[in-house]
N, C-alpha and C positions, 0 to 999 in steps of 0.2 A: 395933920392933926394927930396931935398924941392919944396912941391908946391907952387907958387904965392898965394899971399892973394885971388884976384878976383878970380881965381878954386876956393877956399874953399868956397867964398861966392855963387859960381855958385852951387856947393852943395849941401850947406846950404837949398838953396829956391828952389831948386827940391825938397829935402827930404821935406821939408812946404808942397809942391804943392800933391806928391803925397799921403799926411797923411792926407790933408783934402780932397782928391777926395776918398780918404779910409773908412772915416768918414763920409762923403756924402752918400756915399753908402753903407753901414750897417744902417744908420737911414733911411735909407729911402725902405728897407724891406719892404715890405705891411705887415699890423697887421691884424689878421683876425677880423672881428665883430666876435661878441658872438653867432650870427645864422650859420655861416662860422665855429664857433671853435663846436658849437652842429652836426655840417653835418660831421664836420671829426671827431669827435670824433665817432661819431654813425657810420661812413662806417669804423673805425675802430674795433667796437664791432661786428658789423656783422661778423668778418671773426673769429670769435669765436664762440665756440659750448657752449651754458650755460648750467651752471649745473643743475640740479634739486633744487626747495628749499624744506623746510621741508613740507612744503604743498603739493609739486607734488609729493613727495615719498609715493607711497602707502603703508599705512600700516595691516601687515598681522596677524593677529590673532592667525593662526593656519598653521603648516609647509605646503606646497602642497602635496598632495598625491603622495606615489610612485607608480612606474611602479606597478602595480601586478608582483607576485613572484610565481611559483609554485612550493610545496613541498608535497613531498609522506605523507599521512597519517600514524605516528605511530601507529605499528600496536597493537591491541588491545586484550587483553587476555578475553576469554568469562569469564564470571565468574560462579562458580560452585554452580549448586540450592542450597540453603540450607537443611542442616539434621536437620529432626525432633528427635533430638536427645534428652537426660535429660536437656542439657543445654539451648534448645531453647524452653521446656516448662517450665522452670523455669523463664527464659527471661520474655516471653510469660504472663505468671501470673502479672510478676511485670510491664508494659508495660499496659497489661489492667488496672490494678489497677492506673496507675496513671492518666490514659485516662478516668477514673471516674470521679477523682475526679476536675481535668481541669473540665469536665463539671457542677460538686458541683461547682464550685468555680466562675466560669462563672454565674451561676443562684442563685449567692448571699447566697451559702449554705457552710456549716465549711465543711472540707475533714471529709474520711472515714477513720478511723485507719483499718491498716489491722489484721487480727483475724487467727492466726495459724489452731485455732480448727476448723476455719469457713471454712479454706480451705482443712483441713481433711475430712472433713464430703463432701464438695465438689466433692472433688477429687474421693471418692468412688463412687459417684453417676456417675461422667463421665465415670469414667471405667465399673460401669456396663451399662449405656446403648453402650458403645462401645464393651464390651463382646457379650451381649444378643442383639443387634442389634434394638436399640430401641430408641425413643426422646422420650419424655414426660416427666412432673414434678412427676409423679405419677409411682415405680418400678413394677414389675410384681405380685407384692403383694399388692398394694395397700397405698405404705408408700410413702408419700409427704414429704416435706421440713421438715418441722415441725416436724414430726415421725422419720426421720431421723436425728435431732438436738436432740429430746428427747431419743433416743438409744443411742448416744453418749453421753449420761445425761450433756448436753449443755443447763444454767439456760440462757433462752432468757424470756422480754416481748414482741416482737415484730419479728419477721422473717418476709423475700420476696425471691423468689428467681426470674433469669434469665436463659436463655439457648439459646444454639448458638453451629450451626451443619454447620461446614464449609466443602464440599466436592469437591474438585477440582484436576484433574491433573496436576496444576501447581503449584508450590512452592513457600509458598510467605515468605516476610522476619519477623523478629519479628514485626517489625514496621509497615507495610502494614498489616500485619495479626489483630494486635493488632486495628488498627484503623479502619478495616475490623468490625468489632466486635464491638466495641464502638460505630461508627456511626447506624449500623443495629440498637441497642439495641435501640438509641439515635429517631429513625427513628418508634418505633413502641410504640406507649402510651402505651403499658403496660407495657412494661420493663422503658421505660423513668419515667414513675410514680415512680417504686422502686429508680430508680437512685437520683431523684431527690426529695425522700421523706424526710422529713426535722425529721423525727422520729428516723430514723437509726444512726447508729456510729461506726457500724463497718461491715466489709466486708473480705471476704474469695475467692479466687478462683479456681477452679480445673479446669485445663487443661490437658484432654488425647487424645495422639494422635494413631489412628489407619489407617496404611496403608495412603491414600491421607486424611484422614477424620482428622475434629479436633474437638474434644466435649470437651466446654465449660460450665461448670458449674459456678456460681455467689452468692452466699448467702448473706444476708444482716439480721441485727439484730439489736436489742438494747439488751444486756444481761442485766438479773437480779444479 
C-alpha cells in the first residue's frame, strides 16, 4: 500500500532530526586535557606489577651455595711401611745422589757424575760399620777414606767423605729418607763444605741397611 507524499516527507525530517541530535552527541563527548589523559593513564599502570629492568636484576657471580650434604668417609686402606729391601737401597743411593746435586746446582756449582768404583768402596765401609757396630770415618784399623780409595787402587787427586747413621723405629719412604739425609748433611759445615766443594766431580754412595738402622756412606773425589 502506497504511502502519501506528506508520511514520507514526515520521515524524511525525523530521520534529519534524529541524525543531528546523534551527531550532537558524539561530538560533544568530553575530551580529556593532557593532565586528565596522564591521571588515567598512570591509575591504569598502577594496577600492574612491573618487571624488573636490567638494573634491578641482581647479578650473580657465583651459583649460591647448596644445602650441605653428608656422605660416609671412603674407607681408606692403611698403607704398608716400606721394606728395606735391595730395591729400596738402590732407590735410596740414586735419590741421594740427586738431592746433591739440586744442592750443587742451587749454589751455582756443575752436578756430580756418579762413580760406580766410588760407591764400591762406599758401600764396604757402610757394611762394616753396620757389621762391627761402629760410626766413624776411621775402621778399626785405622784406614780412613783415602786408605780405603788407595786399596781399591782408585787413582784420586782429591777425596771427602760424609756419613749418616739413621736409627728409627719408624719406616720412612725413599724420599723422606733421602731428604732426611741431604738436609742433615746440608745443616752441618762440614759435610756442606764437601757438598758444595767446587774441587770434586765425582761421587759414589753406599747405603746399608741393618735391622731399623741405615748407614750412609758418601765419597767424593776428583780422579787422576
Amino acid at each position: 500500500m502506497a504511502r502519501p507524499a506528506t508520511d514520507m516527507k514526515a520521515l524524511a525530517l525525523a530521520f534529519l532530526l534524529f541524525a543531528s541530535a546523534f551527531l550532537y552527541w558524539a561530538s560533544s563527548l568530553p575530551k580529556p586535557s593532557s593532565k586528565e589523559a596522564q591521571e588515567f593513564v598512570r591509575a591504569t599502570l598502577n594496577n600492574f606489577i612491573p618487571l624488573p629492568t636490567a638494573e634491578d636484576v641482581p647479578v650473580v657471580s657465583e651459583p649460591p651455595p647448596l644445602a650441605p650434604t653428608t656422605h660416609a668417609a671412603p674407607e681408606q686402606k692403611q698403607e704398608e711401611p716400606p721394606e728395606y729391601d735391595a730395591d729400596f737401597v738402590v732407590a735410596l743411593e740414586a735419590a741421594i745422589h740427586d738431592g746433591i746435586n739440586v744442592e750443587r746446582v742451587r749454589n751455582g756449582l756443575r752436578v756430580l757424575k756418579y762413580d760406580e768404583a766410588l760407591a764400591d768402596v762406599a758401600r764396604l765401609h757402610s757394611a762394616d760399620m753396620a757389621k762391627n757396630n761402629y760410626f766413624a770415618h776411621e775402621d778399626d784399623d785405622g784406614c780412613d777414606s783415602a786408605c780405603r780409595l788407595d786399596a781399591a787402587e782408585y787413582k784420586w787427586r782429591w777425596v771427602g767423605e760424609n756419613l749418616f747413621l739413621m736409627k728409627s723405629n719408624f719406616r720412612y719412604t725413599v724420599s723422606d729418607a733421602a731428604a732426611v739425609i741431604v738436609q742433615g748433611w746440608m745443616g752441618s759445615e762440614g759435610h756442606r763444605k764437601n757438598i758444595l766443594q767446587k774441587v770434586f766431580t765425582d761421587e759414589g754412595l753406599g747405603i746399608v741397611v741393618s735391622g731399623d738402622s741405615i748407614y750412609a756412606t758418601e765419597l767424593f773425589s776428583r780422579p787422576r
